[in-house]
PAKEDREN-979084 format. One record per residue: residue in three letters; x, y, z of N, C-alpha, C, O, CB in turn. Coordinates in steps of 0.001 Angstrom, whole numbers, plus 500000, padded with zeros to 6 digits. Glycine has a CB too. Layout:
ALAXYZXYZXYZXYZXYZ/...
This chain:
UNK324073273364847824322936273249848711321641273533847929321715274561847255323085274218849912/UNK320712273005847871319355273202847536318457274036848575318256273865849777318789271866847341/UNK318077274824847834317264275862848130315774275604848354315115275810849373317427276741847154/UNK315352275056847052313926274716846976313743273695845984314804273157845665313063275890846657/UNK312706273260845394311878272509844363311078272594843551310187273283844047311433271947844607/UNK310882272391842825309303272165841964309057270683841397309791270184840544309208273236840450/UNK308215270189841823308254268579841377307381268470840553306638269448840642308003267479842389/UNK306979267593839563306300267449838991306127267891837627305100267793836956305745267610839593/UNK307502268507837203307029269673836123307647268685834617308670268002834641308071271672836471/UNK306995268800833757306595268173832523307618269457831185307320270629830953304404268170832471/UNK308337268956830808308883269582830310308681269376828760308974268297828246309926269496830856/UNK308124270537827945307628270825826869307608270168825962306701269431825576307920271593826556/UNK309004270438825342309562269826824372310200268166824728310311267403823768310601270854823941/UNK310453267853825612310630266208825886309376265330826103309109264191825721311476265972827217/UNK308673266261826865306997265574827475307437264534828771306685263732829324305955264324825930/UNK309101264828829136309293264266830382308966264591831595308541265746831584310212264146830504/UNK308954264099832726308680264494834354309870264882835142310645263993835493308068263255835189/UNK309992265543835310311266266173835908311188266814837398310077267326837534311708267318834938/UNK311602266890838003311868267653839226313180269080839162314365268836838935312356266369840317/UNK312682270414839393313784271032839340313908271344840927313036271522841777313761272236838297/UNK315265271343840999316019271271841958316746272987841852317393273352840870317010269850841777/UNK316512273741842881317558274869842683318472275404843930318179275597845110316777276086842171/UNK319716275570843193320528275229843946321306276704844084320845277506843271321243273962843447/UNK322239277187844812323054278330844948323369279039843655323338280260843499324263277958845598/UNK323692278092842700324028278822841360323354278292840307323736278582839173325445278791840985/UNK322143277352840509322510276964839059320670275936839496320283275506840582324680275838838635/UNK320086275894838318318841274890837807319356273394838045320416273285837428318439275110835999/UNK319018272148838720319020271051838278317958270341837623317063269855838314319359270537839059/UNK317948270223836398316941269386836233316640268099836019316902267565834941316549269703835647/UNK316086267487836971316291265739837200315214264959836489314071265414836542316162265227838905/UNK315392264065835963314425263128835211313868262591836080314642262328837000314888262151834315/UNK312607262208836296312043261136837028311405260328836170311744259161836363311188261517838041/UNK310216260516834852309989259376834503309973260042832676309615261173832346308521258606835392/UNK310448258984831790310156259699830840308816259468830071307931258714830476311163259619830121/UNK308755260266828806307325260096828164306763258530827862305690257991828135307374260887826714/UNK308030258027827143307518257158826346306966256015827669306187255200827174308727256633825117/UNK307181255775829176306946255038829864304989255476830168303995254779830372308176255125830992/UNK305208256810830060303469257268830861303166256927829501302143256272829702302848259232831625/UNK303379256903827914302569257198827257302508255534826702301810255210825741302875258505826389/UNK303279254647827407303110253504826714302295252809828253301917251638828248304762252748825963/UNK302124253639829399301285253141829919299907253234830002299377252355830682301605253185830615/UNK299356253862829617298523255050828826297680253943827731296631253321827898299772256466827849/UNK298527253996826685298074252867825669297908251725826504296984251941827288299130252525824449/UNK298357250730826645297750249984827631296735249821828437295807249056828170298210249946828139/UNK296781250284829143296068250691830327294628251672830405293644251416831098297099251353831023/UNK294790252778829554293914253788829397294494254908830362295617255352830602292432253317829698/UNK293072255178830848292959255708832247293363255513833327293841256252834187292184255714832570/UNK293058253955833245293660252838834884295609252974834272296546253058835066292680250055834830/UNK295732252960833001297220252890832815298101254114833712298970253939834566297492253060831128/UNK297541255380833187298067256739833021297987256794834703299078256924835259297071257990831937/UNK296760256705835590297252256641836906298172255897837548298673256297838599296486256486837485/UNK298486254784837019299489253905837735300389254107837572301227253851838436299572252825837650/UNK300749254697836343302423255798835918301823256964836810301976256535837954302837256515833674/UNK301213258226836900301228258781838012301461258708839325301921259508840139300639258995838010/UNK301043257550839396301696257004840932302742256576840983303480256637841967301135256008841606/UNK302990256069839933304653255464840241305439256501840177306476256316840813305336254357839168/UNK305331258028839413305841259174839208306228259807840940307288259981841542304689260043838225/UNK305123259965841210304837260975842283305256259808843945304997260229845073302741261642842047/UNK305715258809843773306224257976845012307843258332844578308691258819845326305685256013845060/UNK307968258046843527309829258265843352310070259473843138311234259790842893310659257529842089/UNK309111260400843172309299261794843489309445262043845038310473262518845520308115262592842923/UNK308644261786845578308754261797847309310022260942847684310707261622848448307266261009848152/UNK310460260017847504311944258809847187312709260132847450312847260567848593312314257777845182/UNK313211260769846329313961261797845697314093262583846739315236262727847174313402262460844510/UNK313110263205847326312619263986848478313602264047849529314528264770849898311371263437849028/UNK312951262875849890313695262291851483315240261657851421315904261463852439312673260840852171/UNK315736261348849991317120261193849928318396262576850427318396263806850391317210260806848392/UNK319340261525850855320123262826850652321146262934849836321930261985849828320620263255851704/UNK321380263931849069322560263631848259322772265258847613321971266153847884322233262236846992/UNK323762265431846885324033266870846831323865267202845287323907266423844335325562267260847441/UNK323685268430845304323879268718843826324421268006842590323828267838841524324518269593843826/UNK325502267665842880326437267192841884325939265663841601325581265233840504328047267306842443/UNK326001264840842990325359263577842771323845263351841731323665262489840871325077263177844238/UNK322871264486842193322087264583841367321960264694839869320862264432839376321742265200841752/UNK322712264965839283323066265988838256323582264628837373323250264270836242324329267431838740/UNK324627263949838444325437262794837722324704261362837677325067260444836942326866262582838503/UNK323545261300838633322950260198838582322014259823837073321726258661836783322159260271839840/UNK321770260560836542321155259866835171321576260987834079321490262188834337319241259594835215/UNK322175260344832470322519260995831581321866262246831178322335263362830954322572260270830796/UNK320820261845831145319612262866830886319262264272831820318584265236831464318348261975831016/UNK319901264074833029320233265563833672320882266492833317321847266362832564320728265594834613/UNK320437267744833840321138268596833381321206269802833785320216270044834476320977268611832442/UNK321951270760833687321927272184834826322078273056833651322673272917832583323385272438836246/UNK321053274403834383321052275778833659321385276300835318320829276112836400319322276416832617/UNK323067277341834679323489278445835310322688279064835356321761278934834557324360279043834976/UNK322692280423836725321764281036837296322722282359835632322049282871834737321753281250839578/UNK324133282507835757324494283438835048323807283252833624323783284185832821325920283485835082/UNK323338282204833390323024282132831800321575282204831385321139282095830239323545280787831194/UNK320770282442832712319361283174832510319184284074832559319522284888833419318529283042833034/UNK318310284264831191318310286321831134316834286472831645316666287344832497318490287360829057/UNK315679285704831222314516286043832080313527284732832437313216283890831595313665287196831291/UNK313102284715833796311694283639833934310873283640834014311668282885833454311388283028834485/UNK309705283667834144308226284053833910307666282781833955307736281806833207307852284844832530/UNK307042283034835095305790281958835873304509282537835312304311283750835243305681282024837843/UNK303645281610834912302487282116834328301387280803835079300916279699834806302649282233832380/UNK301404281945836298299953281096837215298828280855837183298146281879837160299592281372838107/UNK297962279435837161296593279448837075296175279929838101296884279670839074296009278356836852/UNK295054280706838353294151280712839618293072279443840118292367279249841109293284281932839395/UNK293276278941839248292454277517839912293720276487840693294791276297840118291552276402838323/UNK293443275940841926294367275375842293294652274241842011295701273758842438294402275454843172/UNK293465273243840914294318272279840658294541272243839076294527271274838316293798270996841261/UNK294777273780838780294995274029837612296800273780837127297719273625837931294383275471837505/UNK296929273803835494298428273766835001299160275079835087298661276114834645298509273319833512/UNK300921275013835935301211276550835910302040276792834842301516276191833904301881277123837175/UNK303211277429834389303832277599833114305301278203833893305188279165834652302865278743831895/UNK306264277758833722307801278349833607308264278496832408308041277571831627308826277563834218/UNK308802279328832067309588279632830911310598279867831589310391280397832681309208280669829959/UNK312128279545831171313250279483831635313939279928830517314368279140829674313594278290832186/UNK314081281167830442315213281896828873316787282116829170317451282914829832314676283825828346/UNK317019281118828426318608281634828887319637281946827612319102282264826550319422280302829858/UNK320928281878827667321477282926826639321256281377825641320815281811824577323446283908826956/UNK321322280407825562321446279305824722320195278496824193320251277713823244322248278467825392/UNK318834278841825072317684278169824482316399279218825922316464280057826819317929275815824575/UNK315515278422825264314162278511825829313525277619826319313076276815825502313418278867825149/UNK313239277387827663312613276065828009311364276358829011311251277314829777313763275043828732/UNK310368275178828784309177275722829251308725274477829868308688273383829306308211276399828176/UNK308280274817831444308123273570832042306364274139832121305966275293831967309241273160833670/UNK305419272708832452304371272890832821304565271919834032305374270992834049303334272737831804/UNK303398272386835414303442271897836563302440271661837246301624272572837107304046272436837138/UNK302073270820837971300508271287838833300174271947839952300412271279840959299826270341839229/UNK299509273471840251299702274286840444299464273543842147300043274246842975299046275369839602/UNK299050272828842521298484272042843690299725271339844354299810271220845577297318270911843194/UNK300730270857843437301915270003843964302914271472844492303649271517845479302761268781842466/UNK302668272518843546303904273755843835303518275142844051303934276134843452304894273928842606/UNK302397275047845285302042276706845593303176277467845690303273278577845167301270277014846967/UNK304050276931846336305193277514846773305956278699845659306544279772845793306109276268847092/UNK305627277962844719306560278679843529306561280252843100307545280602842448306176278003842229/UNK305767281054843332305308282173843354306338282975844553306964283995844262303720282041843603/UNK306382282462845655307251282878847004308745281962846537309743282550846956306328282198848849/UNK309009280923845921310291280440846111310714281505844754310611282664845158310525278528846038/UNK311004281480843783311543281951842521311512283241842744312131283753841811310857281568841270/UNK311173283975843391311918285786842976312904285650844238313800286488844344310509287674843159/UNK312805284828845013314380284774846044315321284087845402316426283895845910314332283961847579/UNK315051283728844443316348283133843475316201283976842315317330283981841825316287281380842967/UNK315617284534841754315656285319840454314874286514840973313657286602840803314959284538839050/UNK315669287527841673315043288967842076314954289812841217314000290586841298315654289662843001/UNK315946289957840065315642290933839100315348290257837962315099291033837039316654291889838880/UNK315265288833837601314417288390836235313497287819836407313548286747835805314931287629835322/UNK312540287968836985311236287486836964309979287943836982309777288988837600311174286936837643/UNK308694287169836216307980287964835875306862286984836294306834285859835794308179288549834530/UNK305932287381837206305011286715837708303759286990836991303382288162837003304968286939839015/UNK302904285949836243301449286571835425300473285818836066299287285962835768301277286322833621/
């Protein structure tokens, strides 16, 4: 069962768009669009490019939304997914802008790597109130 969301979040080291999904035990993290599509729309396009991949981002994000389908389906629908156990995170730390349509920061440490999503703080107020009901004793709000 899914708990909550964060959409939109840009993940560091790939520079992909992802949606995390969290679920009873465990991180999903779902691809929605990857780099090389915003950044070859981008070249193209410019400005007018980079919004029209934003939009196309943030409609098949809402898509995603209103589907129904379960954990597992998620997980299995594109190669590039992938789940972090709740057991295999040792700490998370949200690092919030105070501007609201500012960038926020996840760090996700777990026993096997370090991963760091960036998000827009406007798409995921929520996140501040959703994440210490899933991570009560590892989390660190800045």
């Amino acid at each position: 069962m899914i708990q909550g969301r964060i959409i939109m979040a840009l993940e560091r080291k790939w520079s992909s768009t992802n949606m995390l999904h969290f679920t009873n035990n465990r991180i999903i993290v779902e691809r929605v669009a990857g780099a090389v599509k915003a950044g070859g729309a981008y070249a193209l396009g410019g400005i007018v490019g980079w919004k029209i991949a934003d939009r196309h981002t943030r409609k098949k994000t809402e898509k995603i939304i209103q589907e129904t389908v379960t954990p597992d389906q998620i997980l299995n629908s594109n190669e590039k997914n992938y789940a972090i156990n709740y057991d295999d995170i040792q700490k998370v730390t949200l690092k919030r802008k105070t501007v609201y349509y500012g960038t926020s920061f996840l760090t996700i440490e777990s026993k096997n790597k370090k991963t760091v999503f960036t998000f827009p703080r406007k798409h995921n107020d929520h996140a501040p109130t959703l994440l210490p009901k899933i991570f009560p004793d590892k989390i660190e709000i800045i």
